[in-house]
N, C-alpha and C positions, 0 to 999 in steps of 0.2 A: 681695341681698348681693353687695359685690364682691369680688373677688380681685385682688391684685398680686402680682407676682413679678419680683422685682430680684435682681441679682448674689445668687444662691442664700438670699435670705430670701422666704418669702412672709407676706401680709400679710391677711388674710383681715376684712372689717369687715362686722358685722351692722348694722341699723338704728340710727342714733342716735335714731329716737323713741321706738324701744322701748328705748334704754338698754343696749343689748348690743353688746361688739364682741370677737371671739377676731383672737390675736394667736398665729402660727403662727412659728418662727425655727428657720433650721439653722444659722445663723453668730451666734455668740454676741455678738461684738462690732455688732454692730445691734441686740439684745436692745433697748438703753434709749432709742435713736431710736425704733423702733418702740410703746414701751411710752408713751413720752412722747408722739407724733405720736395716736394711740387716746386719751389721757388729755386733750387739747386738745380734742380734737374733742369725746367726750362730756362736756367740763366745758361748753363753747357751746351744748351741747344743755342739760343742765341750767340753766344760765342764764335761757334765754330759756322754762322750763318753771316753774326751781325749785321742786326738787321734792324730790330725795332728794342722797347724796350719791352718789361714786365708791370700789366694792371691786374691787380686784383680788388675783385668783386666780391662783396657780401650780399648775398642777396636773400637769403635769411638766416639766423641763428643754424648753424651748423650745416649751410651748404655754402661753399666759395667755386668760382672761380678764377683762373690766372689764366691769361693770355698776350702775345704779343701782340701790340700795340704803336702804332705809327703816332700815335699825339703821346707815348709814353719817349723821353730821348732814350737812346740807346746806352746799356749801364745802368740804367735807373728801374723802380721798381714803387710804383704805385698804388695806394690804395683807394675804392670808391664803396660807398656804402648804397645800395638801392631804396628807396623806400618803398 
């Protein structure tokens, strides 16, 4: 797993063959760069698996994750909010 850390957002990315990546933000306005840059990456991974689709998770203000997901179709790209 690697981590980045830029102008105060970090960016933390799990394996795209396992389908998992958390997306870590202290500056909001980066928020959708980074959700989108994660969302790229493992839609490439699914591609060349096709397999499931893409859910992402808010699970509190400035941590997300995206994973593949069998109740998500395949192509598609989902969002859920935790309480």
């Amino acid at each position: 797993m690697g981590a980045h850390s830029l102008e105060g957002k970090l960016f933390i990315m799990g394996s795209q063959s396992t389908g998992y990546v958390e997306v870590l933000v202290n500056r909001p306005g980066l928020l959708n760069e980074l959700l989108d840059d994660a969302e790229v990456a493992l839609r490439q991974a699914a591609m060349t698996q096709r397999c499931a689709g893409i859910l992402v998770t808010r699970h509190y203000p400035g941590r997300y994750t995206l994973e593949f997901s069998d109740t998500v179709p395949f192509g598609e790209t989902w969002e859920q909010t935790l309480s």
